[in-house]
N, C-alpha and C positions, 0 to 999 in steps of 0.2 A: 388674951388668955392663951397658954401655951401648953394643948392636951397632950404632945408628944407625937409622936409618930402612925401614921394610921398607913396602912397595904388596902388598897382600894382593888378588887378585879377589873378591869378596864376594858370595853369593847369600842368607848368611843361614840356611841350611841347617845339618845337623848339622856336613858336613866341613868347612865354612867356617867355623861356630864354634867347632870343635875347633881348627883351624888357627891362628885370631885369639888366642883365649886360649894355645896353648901357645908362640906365637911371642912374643908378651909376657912370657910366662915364661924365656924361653931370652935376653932382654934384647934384644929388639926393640921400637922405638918404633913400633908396627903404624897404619897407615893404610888402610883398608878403602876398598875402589870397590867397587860396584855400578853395571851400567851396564844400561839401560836398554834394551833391542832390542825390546818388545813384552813383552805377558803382566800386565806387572805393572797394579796399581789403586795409590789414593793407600794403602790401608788397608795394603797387602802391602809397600810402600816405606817407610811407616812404624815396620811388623812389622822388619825387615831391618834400621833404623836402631837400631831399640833391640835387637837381638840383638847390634849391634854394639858398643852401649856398655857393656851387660853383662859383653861378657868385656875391658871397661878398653882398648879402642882409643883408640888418639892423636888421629884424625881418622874424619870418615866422609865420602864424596862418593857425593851419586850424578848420574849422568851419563845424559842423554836421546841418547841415541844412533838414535833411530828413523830419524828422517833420511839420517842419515849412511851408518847400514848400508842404506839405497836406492839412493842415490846412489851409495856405494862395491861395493856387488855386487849388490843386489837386483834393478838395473836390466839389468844384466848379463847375468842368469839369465832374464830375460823373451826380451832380444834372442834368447839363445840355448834357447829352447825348452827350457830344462834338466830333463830329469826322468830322473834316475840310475833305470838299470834299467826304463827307460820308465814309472816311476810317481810318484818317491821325488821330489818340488821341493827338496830339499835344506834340510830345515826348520833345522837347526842348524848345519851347518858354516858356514854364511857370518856366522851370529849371535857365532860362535863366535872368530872372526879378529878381529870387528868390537870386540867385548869385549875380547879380548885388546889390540887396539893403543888404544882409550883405556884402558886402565889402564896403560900402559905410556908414554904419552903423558903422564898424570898425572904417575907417577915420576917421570919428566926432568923435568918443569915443577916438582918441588917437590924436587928433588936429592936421590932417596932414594938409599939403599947397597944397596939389594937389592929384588927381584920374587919373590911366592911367588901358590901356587894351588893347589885342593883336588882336584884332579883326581887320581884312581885309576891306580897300573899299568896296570889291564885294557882302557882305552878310546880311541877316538880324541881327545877333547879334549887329554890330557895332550900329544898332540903340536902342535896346533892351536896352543896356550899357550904351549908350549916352543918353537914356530918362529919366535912373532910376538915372542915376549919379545928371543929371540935377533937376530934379525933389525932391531928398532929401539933396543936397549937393549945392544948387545953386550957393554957392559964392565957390569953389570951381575948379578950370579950369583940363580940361581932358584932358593928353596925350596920344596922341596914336600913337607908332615910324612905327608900321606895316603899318597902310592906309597909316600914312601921306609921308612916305619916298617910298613905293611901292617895295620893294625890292624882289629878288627871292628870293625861298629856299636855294639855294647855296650860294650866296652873305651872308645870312646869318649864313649859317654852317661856312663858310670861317672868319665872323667876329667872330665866338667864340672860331673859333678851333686857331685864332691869339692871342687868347686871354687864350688861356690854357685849354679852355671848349671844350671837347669832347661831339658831339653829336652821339648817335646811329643811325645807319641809321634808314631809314623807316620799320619799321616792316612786312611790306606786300603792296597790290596794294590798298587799300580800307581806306579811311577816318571812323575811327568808333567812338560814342559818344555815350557812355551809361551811362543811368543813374534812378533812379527808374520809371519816367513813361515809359521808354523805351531805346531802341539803335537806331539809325539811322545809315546809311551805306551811302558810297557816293564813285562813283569810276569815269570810263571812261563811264560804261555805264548810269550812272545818266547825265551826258553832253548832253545827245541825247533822243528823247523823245522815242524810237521805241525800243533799243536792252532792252533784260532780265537782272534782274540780278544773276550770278549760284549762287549754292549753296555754292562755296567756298567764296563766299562775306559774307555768315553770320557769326557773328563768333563761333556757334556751328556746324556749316556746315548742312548737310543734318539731316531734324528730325530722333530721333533715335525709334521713335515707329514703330511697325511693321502695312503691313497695314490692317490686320483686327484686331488691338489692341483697346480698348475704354476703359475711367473712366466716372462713375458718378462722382459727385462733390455737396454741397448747400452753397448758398453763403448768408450768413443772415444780414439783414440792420436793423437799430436803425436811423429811418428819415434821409434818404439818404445815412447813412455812412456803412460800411461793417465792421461788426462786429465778423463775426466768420467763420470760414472754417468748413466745416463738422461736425458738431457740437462745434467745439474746437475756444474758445474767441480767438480770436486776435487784438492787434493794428492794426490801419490799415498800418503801413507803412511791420512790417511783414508778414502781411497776403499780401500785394502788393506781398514782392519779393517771398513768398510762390508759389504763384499763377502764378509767372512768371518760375520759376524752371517744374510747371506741363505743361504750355505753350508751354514751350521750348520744353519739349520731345518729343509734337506731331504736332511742327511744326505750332500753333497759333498764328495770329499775326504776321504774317509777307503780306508785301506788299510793293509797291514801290508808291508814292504820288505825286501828278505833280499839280501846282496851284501857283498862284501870289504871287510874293514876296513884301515886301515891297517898294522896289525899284521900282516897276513897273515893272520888267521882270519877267518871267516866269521861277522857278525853279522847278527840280525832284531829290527824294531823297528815298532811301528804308529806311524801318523801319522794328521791328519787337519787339512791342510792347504788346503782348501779355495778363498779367496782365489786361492793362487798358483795350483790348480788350470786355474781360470776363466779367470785372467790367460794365462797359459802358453796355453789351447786358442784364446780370442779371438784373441791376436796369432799364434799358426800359423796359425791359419784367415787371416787378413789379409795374410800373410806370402804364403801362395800366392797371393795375389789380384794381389798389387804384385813381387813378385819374378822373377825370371828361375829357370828348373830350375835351369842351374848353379849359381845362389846359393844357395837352395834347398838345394842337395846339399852345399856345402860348409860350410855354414852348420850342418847338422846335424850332422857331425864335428867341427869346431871347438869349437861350441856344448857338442857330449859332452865333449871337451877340459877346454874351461874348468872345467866343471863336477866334471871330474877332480880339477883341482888345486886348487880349492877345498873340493871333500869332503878331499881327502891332506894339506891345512895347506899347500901350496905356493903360498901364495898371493904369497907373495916370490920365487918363480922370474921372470925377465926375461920370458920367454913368457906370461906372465900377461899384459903389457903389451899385449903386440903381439896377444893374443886379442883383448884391450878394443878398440883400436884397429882392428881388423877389425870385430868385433860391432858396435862405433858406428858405422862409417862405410855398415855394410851397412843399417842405419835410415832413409838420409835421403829413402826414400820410403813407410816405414811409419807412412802416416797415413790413417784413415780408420773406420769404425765396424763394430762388428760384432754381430749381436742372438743373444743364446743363450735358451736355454726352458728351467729349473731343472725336475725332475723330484724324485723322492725316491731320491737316491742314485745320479743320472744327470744330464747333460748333455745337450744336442742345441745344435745351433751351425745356424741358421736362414739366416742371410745375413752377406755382408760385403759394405761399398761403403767406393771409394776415389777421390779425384780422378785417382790413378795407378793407378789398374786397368788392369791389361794385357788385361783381359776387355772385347773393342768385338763387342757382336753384329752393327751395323752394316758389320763390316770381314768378319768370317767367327764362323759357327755351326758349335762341334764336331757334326759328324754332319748338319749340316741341310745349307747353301749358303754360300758366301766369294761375295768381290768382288774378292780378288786373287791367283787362278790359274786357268786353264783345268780342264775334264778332260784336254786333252790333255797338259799339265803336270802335274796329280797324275798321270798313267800312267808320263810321264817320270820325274820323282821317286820313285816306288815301285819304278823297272826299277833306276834307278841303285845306290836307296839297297840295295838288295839285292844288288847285286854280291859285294861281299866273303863274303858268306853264300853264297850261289850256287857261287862258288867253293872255301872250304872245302868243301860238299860234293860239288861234284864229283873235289877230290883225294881228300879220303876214301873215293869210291867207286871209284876209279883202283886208289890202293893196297891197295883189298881184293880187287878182280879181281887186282892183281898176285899176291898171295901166296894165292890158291886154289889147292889143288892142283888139280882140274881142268884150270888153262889151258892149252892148248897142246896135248890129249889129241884126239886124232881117231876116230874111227869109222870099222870094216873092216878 
């Protein structure tokens, strides 16, 4: 029986090869994508290709996406200082949209009859997948054998290995997903919100700097985007993994994140995201340098905003748009350099200069001496600005003489 064409997401993974080969059983002409956001090497992309011919796929693509998911949100999440829950850079949801719409780009470009993907009941992706599928592919129907049939891991090694497909076992105790804005980790202790997780959960293990080891560093932006490492040009996606390799060594960027999932329950997850870390702290530090408070302030709601809807799969709500369109247009004087000092498992942000530094010591020094207002003028301005305050309490202290008992009582 011959269902047509089916666009499979493909990692290569148990669920993904269970998925390839039962879809080709079920009379699917399976075409497998893999798409590329970071993490992978030649060796792993190679592994992935022959998992796919194994279980008798039609095609296999895989797709360099690094680019693209910068350009299309990674740039995004810098403008807006994004870090869900003040820590979490958002290592996967944006990786996660970005996969999903070139695989679904694919399909239409090769006239499939259907979109599947290995995603579980229990997690965010499944929505992620299901929004973007919908969202560019609408006439399109999604399968997906993982949620919908609920199967263990074993029932599943058991249907491949019936099947002539050898699975490896599980490599270690810890779920890992890496990829350029980051890796996540997920084990026994991410199920519970209270244990650690060790050092052998990361997969460099323990930082290898020593601990009175330190690097300077300057991180240089062209309106929002980072454009050079220590004086030396780079793209941004190799100046990302650049930055992530100096991360790693001293142990930046890493953390464990705990906060709502789409679902409505409550998940916790490690990460160790380091790059975006750096990037994220450089460009706020710069951000204060060159910007106005109120942008400033509004720019930090927005910013959380966006990064709403991009953790929730909404990343096709219209508002999405008009964040981007905000968040860019607020960059076009975020240019300028910034020096951090790498510690072991810390940061320090040393300086920033900008040609648009709103910071002139020539013009006025916080706390020292200005050049454009009197004393007699800061005395005016402090009388005014305090008015309104002033006033509140003097009504407050009105209305509480009013209703003393006391008032009005005399003596004699």
């Amino acid at each position: 029986m011959n269902k047509g064409k089916i666009v499979l997401a493909f990692s290569g993974g148990l669920d993904t090869s269970y998925c390839a080969l039962w879809l080709r059983e079920q009379g699917w002409a399976v075409h497998t994508v893999t798409v590329d956001t970071g993490g992978f090497d030649r060796e792993e992309l190679a592994a992935i290709e022959a998992s796919a011919k194994r279980a008798g796929v039609a095609g296999h693509r895989v797709i360099d996406a690094r680019e693209a998911l910068f350009h299309r949100f990674l740039r995004f999440l810098i403008y807006g200082n994004v870090l869900r829950g003040h820590s979490y850079p958002l290592c996967v949801s944006a990786e996660r949209v970005c996969q999903a719409e070139a695989v679904a780009e694919h399909a239409l470009a090769i006239g499939a009859d259907a979109l599947a993907h290995g995603s579980t009941g229990a997690g965010n992706d499944q929505i992620r997948f299901d929004v973007a599928f919908q969202s560019l592919a609408p006439d399109l129907p999604i399968i997906t054998p993982i949620r919908d049939q609920g199967l263990s891991r074993q029932q599943e090694v058991d249907y491949l290995t019936a099947h002539g497909i050898e699975v490896p076992p599980a490599t270690g105790t810890y779920s890992v997903n890496a990829g350029l804005w980051g890796t996540t980790v997920g084990g026994a202790e991410t199920l519970d919100s209270w244990p650690e997780l060790p050092e052998s959960a990361w997969p460099g293990g323990a930082p290898a700097a020593r601990a009175d080891e330190s690097r300077e560093l300057i991180i240089a932006f062209e309106q929002g985007v980072p454009v050079s490492l220590d004086g030396e040009a780079l793209a941004p996606v190799a100046l990302i993994d650049e930055l992530a390799v100096m991360a790693e060594h001293f142990g930046i960027g890493r953390g464990v994140h705990l906060g709502d999932t789409i679902l409505g329950i409550k998940g916790r997850v490690g990460f160790e995201a380091g790059a975006a870390l750096l990037l994220i702290t450089a460009h706020r530090e710069l951000e204060k340098l060159v910007l106005s408070g109120k942008q400033l302030f509004w720019k930090s709601q927005l910013g959380d905003l966006y990064g709403s809807l991009i953790h929730e799969g909404q990343a096709y709500d219209p508002l999405l748009g008009d964040l981007e369109a905000f968040l860019e247009h607020s960059q076009a004087r975020v240019s300028g350099e910034v020096r951090l000092r790498l510690h072991p498992r810390a940061v320090t942000v040393l300086g920033q200069r900008s040609p648009y530094s709103l910071m002139d010591a020539n013009t006025a020094a916080y706390g020292e001496a200005n050049h454009l207002w009197s004393g007699d003028d800061a005395r005016g301005f402090a009388r005014v600005y305090g008015v309104g305050q002033r006033l509140a309490g003097q009504a407050a202290q009105e209305a509480q003489e009013a209703q003393s008992p006391l008032r009005g009582l005399k003596c004699g």
